[in-house]
Backbone as CSV, one residue per row, in Angstrom:
resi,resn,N_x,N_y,N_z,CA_x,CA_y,CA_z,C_x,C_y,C_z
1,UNK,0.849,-1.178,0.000,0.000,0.000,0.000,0.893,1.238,0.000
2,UNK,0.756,2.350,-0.843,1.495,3.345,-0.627,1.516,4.180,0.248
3,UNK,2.600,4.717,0.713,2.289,5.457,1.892,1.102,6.563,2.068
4,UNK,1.135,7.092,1.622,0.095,7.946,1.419,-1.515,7.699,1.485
5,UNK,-1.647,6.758,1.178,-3.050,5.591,1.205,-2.677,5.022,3.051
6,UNK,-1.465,4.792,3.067,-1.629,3.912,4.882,-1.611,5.317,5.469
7,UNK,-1.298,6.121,5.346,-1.514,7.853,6.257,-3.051,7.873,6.266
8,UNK,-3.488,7.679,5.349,-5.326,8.022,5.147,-5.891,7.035,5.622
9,UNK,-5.689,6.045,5.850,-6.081,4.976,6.455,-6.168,5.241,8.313
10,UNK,-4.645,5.316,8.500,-4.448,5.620,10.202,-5.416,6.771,10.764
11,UNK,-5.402,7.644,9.334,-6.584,8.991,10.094,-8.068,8.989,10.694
12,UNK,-8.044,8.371,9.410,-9.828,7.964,9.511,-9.600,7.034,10.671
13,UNK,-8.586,5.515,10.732,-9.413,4.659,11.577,-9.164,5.366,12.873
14,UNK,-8.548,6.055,13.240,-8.289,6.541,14.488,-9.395,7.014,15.697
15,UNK,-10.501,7.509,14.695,-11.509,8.127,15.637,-12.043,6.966,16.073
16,UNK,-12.320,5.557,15.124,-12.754,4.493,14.868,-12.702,4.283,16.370
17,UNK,-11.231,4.101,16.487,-10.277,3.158,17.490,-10.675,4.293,18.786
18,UNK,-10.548,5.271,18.686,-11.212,5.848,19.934,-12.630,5.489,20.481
19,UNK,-13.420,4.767,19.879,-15.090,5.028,19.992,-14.884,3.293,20.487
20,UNK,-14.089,2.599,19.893,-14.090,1.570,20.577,-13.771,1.171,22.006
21,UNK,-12.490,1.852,22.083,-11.909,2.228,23.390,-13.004,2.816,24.517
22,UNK,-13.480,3.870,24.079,-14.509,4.283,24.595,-15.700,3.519,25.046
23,UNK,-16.136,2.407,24.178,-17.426,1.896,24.164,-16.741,0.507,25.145
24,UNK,-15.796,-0.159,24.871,-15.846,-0.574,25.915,-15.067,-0.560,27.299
25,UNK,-14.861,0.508,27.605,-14.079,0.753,29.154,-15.537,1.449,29.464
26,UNK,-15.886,1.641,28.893,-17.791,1.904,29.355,-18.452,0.620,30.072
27,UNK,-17.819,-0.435,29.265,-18.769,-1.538,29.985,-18.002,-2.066,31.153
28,UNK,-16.927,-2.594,30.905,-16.002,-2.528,32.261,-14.770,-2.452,31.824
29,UNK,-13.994,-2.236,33.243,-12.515,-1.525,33.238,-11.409,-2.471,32.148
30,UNK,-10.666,-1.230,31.609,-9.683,-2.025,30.546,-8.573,-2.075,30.546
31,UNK,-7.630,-2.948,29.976,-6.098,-2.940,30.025,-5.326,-2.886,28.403
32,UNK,-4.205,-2.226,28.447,-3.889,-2.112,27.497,-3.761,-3.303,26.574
33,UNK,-3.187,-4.435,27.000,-2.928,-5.860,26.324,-4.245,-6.396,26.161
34,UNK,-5.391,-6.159,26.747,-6.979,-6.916,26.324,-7.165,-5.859,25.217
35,UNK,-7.249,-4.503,25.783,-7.611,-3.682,23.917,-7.063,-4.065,22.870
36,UNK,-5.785,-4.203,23.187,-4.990,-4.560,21.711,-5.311,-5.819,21.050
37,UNK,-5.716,-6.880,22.095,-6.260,-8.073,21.471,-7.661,-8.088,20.968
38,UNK,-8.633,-7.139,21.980,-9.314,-6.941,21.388,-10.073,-6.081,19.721
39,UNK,-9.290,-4.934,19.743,-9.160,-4.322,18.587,-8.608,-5.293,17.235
40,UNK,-7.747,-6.116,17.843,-7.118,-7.019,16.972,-7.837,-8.054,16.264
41,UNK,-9.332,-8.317,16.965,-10.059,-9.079,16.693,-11.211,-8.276,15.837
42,UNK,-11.030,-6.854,15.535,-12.060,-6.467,14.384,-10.634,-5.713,13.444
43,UNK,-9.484,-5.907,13.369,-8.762,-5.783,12.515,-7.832,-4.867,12.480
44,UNK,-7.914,-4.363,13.598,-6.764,-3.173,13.610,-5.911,-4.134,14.438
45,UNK,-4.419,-3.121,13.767,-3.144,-3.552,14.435,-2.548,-2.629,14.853
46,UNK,-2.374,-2.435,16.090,-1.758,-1.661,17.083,-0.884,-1.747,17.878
47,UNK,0.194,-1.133,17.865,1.316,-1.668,19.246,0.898,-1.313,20.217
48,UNK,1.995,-1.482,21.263,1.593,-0.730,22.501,1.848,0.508,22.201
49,UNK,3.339,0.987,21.400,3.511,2.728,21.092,2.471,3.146,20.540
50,UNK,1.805,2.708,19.864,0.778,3.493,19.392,-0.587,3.473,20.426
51,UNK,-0.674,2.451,20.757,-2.085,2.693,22.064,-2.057,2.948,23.327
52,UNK,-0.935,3.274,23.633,-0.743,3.828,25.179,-0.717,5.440,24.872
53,UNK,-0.540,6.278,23.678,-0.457,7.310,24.125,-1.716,7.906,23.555
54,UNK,-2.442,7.109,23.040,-3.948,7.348,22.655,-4.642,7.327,24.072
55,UNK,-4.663,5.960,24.473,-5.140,5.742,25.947,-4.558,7.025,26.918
56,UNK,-3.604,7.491,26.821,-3.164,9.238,27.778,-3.964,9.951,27.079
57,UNK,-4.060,10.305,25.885,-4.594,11.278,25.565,-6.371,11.160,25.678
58,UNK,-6.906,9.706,25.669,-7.810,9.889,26.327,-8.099,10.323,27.787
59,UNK,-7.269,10.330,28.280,-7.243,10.289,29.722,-6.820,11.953,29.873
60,UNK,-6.243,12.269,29.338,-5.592,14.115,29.192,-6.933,14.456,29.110
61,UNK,-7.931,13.921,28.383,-9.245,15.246,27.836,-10.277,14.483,29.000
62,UNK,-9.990,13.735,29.731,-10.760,13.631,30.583,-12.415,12.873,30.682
63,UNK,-11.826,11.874,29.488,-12.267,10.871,28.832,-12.439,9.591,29.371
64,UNK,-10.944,9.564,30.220,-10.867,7.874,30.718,-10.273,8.680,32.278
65,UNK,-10.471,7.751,33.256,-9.359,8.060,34.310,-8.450,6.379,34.578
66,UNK,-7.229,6.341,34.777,-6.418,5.019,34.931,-5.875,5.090,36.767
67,UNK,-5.681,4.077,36.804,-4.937,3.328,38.155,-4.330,2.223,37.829
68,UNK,-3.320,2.127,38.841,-2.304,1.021,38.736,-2.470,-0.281,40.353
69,UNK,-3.118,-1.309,39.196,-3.117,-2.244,40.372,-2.299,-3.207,40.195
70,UNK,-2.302,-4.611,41.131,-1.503,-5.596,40.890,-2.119,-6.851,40.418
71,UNK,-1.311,-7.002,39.237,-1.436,-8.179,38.829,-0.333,-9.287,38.896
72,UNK,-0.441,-10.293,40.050,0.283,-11.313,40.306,1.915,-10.429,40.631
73,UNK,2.815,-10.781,40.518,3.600,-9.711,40.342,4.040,-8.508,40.224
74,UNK,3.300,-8.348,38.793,3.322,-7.254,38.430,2.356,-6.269,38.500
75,UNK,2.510,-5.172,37.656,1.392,-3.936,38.210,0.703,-3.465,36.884
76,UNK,-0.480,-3.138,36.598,-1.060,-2.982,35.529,-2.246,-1.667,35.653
77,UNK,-2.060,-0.858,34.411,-2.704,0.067,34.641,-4.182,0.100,33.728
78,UNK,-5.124,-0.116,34.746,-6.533,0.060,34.483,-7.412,1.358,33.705
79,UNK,-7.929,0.923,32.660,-8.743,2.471,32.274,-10.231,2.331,32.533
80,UNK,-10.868,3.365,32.980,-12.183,3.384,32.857,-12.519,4.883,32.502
81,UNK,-14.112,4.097,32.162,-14.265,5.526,31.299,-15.104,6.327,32.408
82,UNK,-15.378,7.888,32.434,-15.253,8.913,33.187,-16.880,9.605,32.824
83,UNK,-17.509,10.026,33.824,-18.865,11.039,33.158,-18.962,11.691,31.994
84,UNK,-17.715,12.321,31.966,-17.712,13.491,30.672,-17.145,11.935,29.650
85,UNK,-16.591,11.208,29.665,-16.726,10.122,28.641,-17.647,9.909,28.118
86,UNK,-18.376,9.336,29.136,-20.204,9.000,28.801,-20.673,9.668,27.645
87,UNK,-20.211,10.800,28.252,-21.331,12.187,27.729,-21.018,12.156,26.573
88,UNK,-19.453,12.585,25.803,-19.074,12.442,24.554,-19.473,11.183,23.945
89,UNK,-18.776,9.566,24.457,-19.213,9.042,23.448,-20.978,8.952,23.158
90,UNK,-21.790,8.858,23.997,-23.392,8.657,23.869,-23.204,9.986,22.633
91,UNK,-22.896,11.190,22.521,-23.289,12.138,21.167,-22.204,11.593,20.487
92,UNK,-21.197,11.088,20.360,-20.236,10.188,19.336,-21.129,9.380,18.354
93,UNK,-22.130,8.761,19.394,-22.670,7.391,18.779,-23.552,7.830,17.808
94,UNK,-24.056,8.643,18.174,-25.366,9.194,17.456,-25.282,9.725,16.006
95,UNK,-23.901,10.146,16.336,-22.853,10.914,14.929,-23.495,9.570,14.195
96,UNK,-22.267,8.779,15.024,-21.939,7.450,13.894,-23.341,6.263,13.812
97,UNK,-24.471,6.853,14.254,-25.750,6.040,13.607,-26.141,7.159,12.798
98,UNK,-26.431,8.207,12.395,-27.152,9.391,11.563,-25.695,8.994,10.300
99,UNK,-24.504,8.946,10.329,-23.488,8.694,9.894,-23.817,6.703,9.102
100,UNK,-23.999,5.987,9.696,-24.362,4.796,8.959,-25.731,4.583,8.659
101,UNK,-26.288,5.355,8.811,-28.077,5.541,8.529,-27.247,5.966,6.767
102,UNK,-26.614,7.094,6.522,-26.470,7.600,4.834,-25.560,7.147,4.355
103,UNK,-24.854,6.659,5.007,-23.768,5.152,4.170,-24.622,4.480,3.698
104,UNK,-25.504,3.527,4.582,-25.953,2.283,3.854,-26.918,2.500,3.377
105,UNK,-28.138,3.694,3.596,-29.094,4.404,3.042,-29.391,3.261,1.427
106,UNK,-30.877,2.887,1.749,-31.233,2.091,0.476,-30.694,0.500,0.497
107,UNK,-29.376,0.238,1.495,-29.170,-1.210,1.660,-29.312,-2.319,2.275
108,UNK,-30.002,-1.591,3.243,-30.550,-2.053,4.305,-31.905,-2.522,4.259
């Protein structure tokens, strides 16, 4: 794929990958290594460099809040999503149903 086509690609899916993130640390608390597997399972590929500083920057706008608990050993940092999360993604969603309502418009 040429570069230029994978730049346009990362843009668009990005909000994608936020609304997911979003939708589920909504349902319960998340870790970076379950998102990535999970995202991985509708097709995005993500490192950790690339989804840990998404996951801050959700957390910068006050989107997600994180803590660090223990897991066995080690220590792992938890995201959940935050009121003003809520708030954005619930009008996110709405985008993206009025948004796939005129995509598929007639195919449905």
């Amino acid at each position: 794929m040429p570069r230029v086509a994978k730049d346009v690609d990362r843009d668009l899916y990005a909000g994608l990958i936020r609304l997911h993130v979003l939708h589920h640390a909504g349902e319960k608390p998340i870790y970076g290594a379950w998102i990535i597997e999970e995202l991985n399972r509708h097709g995005y590929s993500l490192s950790a460099g690339t989804l840990y500083p998404l996951l801050h920057g959700l957390e910068k706008k006050g989107y997600l809040r994180s803590r660090q608990v223990r897991a066995g050993k080690l220590g792992r940092r938890i995201y959940e999503i935050t009121a003003k999360g809520r708030k954005v993604f619930a009008a996110a969603r709405e985008k993206v149903r009025e948004l796939f309502g005129e995509l598929f418009e007639g195919e449905l």
